[in-house]
DOZA-325321 format. One record per residue (C-alpha): x, y, z; residue number from 1; chain. Coordinates in Angstrom, 2 decimals. Last residue first. Layout:
BEGIN
{node {X, Y, Z}, NUM, A}
...
//
This chain:
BEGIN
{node {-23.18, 1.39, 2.63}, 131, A}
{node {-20.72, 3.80, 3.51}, 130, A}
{node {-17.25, 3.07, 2.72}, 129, A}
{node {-14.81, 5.01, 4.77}, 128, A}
{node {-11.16, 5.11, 4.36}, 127, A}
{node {-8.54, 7.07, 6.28}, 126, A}
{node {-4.43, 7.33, 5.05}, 125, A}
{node {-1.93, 6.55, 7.54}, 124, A}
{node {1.06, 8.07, 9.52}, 123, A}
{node {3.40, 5.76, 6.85}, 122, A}
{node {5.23, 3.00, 7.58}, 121, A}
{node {9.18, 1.67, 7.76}, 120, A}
{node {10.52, -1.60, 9.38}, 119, A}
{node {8.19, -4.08, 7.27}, 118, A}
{node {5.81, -6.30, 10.04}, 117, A}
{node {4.02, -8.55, 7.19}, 116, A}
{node {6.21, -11.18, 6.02}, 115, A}
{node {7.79, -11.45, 2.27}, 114, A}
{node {7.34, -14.53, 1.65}, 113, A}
{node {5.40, -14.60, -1.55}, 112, A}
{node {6.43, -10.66, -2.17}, 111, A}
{node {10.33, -12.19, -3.15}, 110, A}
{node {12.90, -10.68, -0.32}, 109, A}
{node {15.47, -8.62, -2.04}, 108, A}
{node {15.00, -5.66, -0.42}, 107, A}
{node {18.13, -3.29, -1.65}, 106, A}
{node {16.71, -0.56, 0.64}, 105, A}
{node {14.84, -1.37, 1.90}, 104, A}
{node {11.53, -2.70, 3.08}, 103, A}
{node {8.17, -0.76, 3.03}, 102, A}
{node {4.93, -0.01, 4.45}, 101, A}
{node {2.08, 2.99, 3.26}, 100, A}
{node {-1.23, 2.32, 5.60}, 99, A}
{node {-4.57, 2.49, 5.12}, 98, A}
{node {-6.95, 3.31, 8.07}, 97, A}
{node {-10.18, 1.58, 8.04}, 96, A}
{node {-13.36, 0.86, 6.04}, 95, A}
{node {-13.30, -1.95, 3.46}, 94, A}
{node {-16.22, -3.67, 5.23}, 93, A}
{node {-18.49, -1.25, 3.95}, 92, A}
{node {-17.65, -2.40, 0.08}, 91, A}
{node {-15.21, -0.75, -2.25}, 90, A}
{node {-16.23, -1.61, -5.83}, 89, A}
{node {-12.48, -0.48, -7.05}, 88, A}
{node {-9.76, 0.20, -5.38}, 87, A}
{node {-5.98, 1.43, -7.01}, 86, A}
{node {-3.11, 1.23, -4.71}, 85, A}
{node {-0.58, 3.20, -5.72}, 84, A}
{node {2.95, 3.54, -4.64}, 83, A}
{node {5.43, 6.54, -5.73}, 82, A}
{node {9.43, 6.78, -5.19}, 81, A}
{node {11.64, 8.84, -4.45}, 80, A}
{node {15.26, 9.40, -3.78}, 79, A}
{node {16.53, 6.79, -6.74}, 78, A}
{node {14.01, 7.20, -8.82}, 77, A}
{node {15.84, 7.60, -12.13}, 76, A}
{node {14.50, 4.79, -13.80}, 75, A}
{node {11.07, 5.37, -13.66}, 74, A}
{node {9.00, 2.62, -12.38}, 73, A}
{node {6.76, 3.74, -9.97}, 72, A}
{node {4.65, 1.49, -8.24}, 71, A}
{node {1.51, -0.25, -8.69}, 70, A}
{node {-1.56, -2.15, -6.46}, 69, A}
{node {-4.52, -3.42, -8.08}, 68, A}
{node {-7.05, -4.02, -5.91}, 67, A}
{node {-11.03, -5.13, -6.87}, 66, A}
{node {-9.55, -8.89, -7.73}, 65, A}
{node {-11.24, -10.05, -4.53}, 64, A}
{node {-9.47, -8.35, -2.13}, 63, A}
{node {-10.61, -10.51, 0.59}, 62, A}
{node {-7.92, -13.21, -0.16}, 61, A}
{node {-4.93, -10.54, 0.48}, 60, A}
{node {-3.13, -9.53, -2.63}, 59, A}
{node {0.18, -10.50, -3.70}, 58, A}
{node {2.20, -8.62, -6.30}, 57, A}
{node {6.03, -8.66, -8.88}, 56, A}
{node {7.09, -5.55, -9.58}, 55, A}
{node {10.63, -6.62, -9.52}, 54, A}
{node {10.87, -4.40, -6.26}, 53, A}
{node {8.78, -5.97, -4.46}, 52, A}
{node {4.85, -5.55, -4.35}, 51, A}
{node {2.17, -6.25, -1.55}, 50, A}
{node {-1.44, -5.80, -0.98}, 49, A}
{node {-3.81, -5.49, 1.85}, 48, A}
{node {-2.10, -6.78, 4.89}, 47, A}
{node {-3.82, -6.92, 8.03}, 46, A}
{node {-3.61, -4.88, 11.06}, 45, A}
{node {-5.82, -6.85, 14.10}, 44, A}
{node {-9.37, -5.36, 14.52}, 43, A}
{node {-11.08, -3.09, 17.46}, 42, A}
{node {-11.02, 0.11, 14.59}, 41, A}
{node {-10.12, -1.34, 11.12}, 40, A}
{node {-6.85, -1.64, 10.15}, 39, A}
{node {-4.95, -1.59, 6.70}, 38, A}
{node {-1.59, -2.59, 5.06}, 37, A}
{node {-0.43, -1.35, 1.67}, 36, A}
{node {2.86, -2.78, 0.62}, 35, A}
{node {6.18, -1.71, -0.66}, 34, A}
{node {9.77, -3.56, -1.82}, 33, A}
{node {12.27, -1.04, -1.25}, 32, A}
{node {14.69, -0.66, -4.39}, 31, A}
{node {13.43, 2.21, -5.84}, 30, A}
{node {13.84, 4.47, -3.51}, 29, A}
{node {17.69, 4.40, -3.45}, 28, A}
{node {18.44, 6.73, -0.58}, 27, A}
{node {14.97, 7.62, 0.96}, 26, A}
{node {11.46, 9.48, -0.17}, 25, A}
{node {8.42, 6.87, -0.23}, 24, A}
{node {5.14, 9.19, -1.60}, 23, A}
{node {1.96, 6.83, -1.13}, 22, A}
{node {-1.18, 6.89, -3.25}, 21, A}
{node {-4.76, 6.00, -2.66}, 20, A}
{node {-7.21, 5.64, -5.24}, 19, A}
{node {-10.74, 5.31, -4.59}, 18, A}
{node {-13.67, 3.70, -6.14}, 17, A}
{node {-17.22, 3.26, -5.56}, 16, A}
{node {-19.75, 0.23, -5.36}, 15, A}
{node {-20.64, 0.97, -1.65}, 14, A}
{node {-20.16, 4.71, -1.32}, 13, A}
{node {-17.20, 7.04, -0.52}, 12, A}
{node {-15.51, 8.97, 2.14}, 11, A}
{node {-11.81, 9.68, 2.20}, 10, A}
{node {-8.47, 8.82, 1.90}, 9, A}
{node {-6.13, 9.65, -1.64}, 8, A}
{node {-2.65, 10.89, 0.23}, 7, A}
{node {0.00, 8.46, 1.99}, 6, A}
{node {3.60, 9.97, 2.73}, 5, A}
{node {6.17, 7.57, 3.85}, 4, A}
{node {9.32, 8.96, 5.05}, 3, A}
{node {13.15, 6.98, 5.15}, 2, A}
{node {16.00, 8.81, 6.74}, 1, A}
//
């Protein structure tokens, strides 16, 4: 059974940072490919930022070069695993509920085309930028 934890949420203003990790625990952890997704309240999910499991990334346009996602790469992380997603000069607009997603295990999809509906997700982490 696959669980996604996410931790790091909360309140912050314009300018500030956060950093919001997720806890994947499942046979072979280290072999999903992972991805942060978020939704604002009356908006559509979108994806934030994605990684496989080369390590290789895509960010959404809006990020802006203020993400930087990571994973774990220890060796030995084969029934857990740790994603990061590191923001930096969060605006209001970056409000919502961030959530933990992943593929796997094995995924072998590249992030370019990897799509956005991955079969596991976390309960969700909230994020509020006040301006």
């Amino acid at each position: 059974q696959v669980q996604l934890v996410e931790s790091g949420g909360g309140s912050v203003q314009t300018g500030e940072s956060l950093r919001l990790s997720c806890e994947l625990s499942g046979h072979m952890a280290n072999t999903y490919c992972m991805a942060w997704f978020r939704q604002a309240p009356g908006q559509e999910r979108e994806a934030v930022a994605k990684i496989d499991r080369d390590g290789n990334t895509r960010y959404a346009n809006f990020v802006a070069r203020r993400f930087i996602i990571t994973r774990d790469t220890r060796d030995n992380a084969e029934t857990k695993t740790a994603l990061y997603l590191q923001m930096n000069s969060l605006k209001p607009e970056d409000s919502g509920m961030y959530y933990c997603a992943a593929d796997g295990p094995f995924c072998g999809v590249r992030v370019a085309i990897w799509g956005d509906s991955p079969t596991y997700w976390g309960q969700g982490t909230q994020v509020t930028v006040s301006s």
